[in-house]
C-alpha positions as CSV (number, residue, x, y, z in Angstrom):
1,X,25.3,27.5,-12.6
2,X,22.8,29.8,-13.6
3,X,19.3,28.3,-15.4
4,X,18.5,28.9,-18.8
5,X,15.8,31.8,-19.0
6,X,12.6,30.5,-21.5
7,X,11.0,33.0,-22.7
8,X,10.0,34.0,-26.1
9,X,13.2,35.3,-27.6
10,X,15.0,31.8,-27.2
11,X,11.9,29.9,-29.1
12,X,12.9,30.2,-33.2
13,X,10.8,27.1,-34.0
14,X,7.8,28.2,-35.7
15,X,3.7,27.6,-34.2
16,X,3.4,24.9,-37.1
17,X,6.4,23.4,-36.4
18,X,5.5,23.1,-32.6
19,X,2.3,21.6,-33.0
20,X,3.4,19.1,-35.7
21,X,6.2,18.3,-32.8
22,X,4.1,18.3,-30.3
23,X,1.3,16.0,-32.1
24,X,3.5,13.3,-33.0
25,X,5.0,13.2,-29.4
26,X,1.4,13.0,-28.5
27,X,0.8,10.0,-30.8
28,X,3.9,8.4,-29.5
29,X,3.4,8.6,-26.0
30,X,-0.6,7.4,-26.6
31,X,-0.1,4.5,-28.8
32,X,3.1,3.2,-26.8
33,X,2.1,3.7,-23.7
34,X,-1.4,2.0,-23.9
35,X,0.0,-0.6,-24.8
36,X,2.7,-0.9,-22.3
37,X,0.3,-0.3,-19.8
38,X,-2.3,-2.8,-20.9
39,X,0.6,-5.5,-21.2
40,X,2.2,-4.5,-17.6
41,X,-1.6,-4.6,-16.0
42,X,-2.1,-8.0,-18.1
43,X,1.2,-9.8,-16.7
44,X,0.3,-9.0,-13.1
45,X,-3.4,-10.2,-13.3
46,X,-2.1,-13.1,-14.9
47,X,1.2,-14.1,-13.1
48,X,0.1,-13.1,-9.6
49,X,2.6,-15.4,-8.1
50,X,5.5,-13.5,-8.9
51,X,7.9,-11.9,-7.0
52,X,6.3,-9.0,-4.7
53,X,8.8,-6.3,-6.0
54,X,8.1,-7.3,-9.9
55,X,4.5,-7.0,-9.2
56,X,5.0,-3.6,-7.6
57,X,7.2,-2.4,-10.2
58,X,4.8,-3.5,-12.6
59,X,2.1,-1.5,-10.5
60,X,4.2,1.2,-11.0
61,X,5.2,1.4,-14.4
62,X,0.8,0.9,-15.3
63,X,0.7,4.0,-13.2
64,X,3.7,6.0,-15.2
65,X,1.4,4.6,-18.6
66,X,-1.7,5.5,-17.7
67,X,-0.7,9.2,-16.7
68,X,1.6,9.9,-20.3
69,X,-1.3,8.3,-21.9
70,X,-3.3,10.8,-20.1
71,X,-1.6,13.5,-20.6
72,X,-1.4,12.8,-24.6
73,X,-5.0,12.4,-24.9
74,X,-5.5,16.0,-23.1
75,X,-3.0,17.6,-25.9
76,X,-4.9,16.4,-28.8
77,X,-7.7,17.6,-27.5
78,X,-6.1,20.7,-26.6
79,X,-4.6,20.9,-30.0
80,X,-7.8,20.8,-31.9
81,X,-9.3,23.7,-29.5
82,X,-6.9,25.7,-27.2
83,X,-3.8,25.8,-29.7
84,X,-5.4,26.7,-33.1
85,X,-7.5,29.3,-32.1
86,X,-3.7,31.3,-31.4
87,X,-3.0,34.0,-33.9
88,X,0.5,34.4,-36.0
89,X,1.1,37.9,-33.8
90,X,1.1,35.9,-30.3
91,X,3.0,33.1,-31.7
92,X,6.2,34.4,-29.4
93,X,4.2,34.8,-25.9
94,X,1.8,31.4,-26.5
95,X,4.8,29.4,-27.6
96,X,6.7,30.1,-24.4
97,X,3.9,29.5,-22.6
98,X,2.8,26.5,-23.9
99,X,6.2,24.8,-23.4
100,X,6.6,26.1,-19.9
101,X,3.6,24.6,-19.0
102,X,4.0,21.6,-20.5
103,X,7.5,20.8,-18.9
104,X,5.6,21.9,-15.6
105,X,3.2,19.5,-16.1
106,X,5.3,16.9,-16.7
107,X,7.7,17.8,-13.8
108,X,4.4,17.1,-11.7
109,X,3.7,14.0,-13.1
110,X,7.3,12.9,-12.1
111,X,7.2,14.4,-8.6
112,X,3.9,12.7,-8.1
113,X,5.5,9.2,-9.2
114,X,8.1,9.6,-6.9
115,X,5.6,9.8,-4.0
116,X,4.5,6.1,-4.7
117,X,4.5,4.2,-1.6
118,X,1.1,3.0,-1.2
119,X,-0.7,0.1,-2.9
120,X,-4.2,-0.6,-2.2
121,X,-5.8,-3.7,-2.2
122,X,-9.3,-4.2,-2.7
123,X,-9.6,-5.8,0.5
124,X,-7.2,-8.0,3.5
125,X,-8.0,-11.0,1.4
126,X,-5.9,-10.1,-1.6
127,X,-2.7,-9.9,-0.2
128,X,-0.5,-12.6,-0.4
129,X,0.1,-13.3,3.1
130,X,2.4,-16.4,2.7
131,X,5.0,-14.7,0.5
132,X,5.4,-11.8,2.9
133,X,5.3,-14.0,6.2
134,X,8.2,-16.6,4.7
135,X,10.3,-13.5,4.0
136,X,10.2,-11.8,7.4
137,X,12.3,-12.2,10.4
138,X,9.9,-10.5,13.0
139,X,6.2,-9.7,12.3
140,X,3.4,-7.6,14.2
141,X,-0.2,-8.4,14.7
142,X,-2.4,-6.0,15.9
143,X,-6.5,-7.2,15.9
144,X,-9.0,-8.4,17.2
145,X,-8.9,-12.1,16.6
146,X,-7.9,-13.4,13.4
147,X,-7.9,-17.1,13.6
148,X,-8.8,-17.4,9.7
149,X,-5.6,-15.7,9.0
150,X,-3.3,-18.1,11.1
151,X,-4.9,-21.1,10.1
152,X,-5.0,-20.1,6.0
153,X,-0.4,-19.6,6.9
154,X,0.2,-21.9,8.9
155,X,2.6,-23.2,6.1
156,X,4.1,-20.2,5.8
157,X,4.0,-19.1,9.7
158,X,6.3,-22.5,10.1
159,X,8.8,-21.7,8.0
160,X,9.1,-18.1,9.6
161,X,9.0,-19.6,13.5
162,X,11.4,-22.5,12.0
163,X,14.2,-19.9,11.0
164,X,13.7,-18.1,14.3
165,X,11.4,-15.1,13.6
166,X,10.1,-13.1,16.2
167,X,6.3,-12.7,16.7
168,X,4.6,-10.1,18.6
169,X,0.4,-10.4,18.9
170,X,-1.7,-7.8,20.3
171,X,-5.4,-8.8,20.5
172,X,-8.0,-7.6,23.1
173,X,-8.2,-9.2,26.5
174,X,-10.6,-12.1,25.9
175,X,-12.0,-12.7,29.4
176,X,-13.2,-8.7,29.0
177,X,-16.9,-9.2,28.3
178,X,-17.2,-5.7,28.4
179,X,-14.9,-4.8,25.9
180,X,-15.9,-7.5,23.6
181,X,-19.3,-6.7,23.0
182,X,-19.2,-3.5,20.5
183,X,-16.4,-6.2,18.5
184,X,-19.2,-9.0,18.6
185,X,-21.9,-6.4,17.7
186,X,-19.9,-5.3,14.7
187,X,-19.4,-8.9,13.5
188,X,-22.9,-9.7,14.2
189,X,-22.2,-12.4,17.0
190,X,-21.8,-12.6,20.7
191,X,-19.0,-11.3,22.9
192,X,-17.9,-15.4,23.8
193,X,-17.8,-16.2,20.0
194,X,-15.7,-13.0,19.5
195,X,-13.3,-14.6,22.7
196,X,-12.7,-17.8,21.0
197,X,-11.6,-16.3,17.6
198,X,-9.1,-14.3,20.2
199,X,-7.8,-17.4,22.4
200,X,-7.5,-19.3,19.1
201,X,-5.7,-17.4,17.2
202,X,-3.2,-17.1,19.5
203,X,-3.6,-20.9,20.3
204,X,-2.8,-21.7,16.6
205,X,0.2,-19.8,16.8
206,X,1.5,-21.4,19.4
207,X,1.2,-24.6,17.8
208,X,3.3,-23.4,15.1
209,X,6.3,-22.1,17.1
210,X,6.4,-25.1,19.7
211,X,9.9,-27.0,19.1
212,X,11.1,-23.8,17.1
213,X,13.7,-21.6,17.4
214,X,10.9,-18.8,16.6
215,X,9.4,-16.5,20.1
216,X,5.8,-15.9,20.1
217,X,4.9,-13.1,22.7
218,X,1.1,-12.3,22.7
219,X,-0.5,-9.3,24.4
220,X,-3.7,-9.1,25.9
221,X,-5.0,-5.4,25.7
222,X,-7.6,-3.9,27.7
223,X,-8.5,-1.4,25.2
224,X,-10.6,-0.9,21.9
225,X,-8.7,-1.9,18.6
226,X,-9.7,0.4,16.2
227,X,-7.8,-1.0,12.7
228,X,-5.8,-4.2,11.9
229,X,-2.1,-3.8,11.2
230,X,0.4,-6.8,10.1
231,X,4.0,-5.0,10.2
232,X,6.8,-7.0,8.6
233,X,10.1,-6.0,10.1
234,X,9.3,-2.5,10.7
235,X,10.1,-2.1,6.8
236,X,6.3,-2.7,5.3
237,X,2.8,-2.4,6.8
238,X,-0.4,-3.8,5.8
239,X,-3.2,-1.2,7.8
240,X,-7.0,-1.9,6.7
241,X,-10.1,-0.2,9.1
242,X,-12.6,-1.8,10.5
243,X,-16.0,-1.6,9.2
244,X,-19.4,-0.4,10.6
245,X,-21.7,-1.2,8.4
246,X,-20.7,-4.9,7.6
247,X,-21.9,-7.9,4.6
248,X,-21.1,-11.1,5.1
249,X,-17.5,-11.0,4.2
250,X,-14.7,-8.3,5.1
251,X,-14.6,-5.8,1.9
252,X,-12.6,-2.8,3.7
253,X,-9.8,-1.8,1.6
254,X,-6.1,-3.0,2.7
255,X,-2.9,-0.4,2.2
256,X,-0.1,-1.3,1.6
257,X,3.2,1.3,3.1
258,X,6.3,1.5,2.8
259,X,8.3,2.7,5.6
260,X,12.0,2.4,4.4
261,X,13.8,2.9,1.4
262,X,12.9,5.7,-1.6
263,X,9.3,5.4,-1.0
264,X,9.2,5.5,2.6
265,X,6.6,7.2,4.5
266,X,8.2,8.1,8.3
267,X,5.1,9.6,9.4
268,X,3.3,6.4,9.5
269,X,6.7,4.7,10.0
270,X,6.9,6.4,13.6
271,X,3.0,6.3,13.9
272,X,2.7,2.6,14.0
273,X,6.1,2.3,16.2
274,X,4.6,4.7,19.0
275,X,1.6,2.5,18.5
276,X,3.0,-0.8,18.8
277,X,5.4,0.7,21.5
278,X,3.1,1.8,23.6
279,X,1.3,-1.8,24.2
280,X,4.4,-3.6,24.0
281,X,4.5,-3.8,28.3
282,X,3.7,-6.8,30.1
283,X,0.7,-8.6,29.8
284,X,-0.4,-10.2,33.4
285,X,-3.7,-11.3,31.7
286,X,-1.9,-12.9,28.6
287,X,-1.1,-16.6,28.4
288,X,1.6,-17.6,30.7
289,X,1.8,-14.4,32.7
290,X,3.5,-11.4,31.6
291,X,3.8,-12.2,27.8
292,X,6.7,-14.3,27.7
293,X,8.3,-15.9,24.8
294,X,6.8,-19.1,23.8
């Protein structure tokens, strides 16, 4: 089916008549809106604890406010410079064109909603670790010693070993003094305190899946780690860099991606796999030989 043509001869509505339309759509969307996206941004500061996929749909639904509210404010601004300077004898062409842009921008706006997939966090703190470790039936670490991490989910890490999930840890070889150093240097520390954050967070694990029907397999790596990644069964990834110029506590953001579903993103879906592939070979330097199950 052919689309209908807009151009001037199908627009009988007057220049009055569209800006009085156009106004009050622009009042509707600002007032309602604002405060739909003041109340969605209120309920998840507040109730934090809620369900991952309410607080994301929350996220999103701020987002869808805050651009409508957006564009309503640029309208009425438009409308008391752009549109009233339009004389009676280009009512026809402007008309058209005003509307054609204005469905184009909001066909943007939508396109550009559909594209959500990635949630920052302000930094690796703010994520609520233990609600996405209980859910998960395997989960990837890749960094370079994160003992604080285990030992603030161990809780959580329990339940996840307890129903049989599937843990794979890739940290750097910890007897590697060499490789070590630049880490230690960054975190303003020497290379054996860097090794002891290494051994013990895999230690600490261990703990928790002893006398489970979890597997731990750790993975000692003789090369640089250059980011942290946590991947929850290849579905969602947490990826935050590392940073160079360091205060006393970690502040680099965290993102959070999708990699199935309607907000997917397969480029870093099959990034991350080739990444986590390619070290996934035996370990004879990691605990217990060649990175066994624990």
């Amino acid at each position: 089916m052919a689309e209908p043509v807009l151009n001037a001869d199908t627009i009988s509505v007057s220049l009055a008549e569209l800006k009085a339309f156009l106004r009050k759509l622009a009042w509707f969307f600002l007032i309602v809106c604002a405060i739909f996206g003041v109340l969605a941004g209120w309920l998840a500061a507040v109730h934090d604890d809620w369900h991952p996929t309410v607080l994301n749909a929350l996220s999103y639904f701020t987002s869808i406010c805050t651009n409508l509210t957006a564009a309503a404010i640029l309208y009425l601004i438009a409308d008391h410079t752009w549109l009233k300077s339009i004389s009676e004898e280009e009512n026809k062409k402007r008309r058209a064109f005003i509307i054609k842009q204005f469905l184009q921008g909001v066909e943007e706006i939508a396109q550009g909603l559909a594209q959500v997939g990635i949630i920052e966090h302000q930094n690796i703190r703010n994520v609520r670790w233990h609600v996405e470790i209980e859910k998960a039936t395997s989960i990837d670490l890749f960094v370079q010693g994160w003992e604080t991490w285990v030992e603030n989910n161990l809780d959580a890490l329990r339940t996840f070993f307890g129903k049989g999930g599937t843990f794979n840890l890739y940290v750097p070889n910890p007897d590697n003094a060499q490789l070590l150093q630049p880490m230690a240097t960054r975190m303003k520390r020497d290379w054996q305190r860097q090794a002891l954050d290494i051994t013990e967070t895999y230690s600490k694990l261990q703990r928790c899946c002893k006398g489970t029907r979890g597997t731990l397999h750790p993975y000692y790596l003789d090369s640089m780690t250059w980011y942290c990644a946590v991947r929850f069964d290849d579905a969602k990834l947490y990826l935050s860099p590392y940073e160079h110029i360091r205060g006393d506590e970690i502040d680099s953001p965290t993102f959070e991606v999708k990699l199935t579903g309607r907000l997917a993103h397969p480029h870093t879906s099959a990034w991350i796999a080739k990444e986590l592939d390619g070290f996934s070979i035996p370990s004879p330097n990691a605990p217990n030989g060649a990175a066994p199950p624990v």
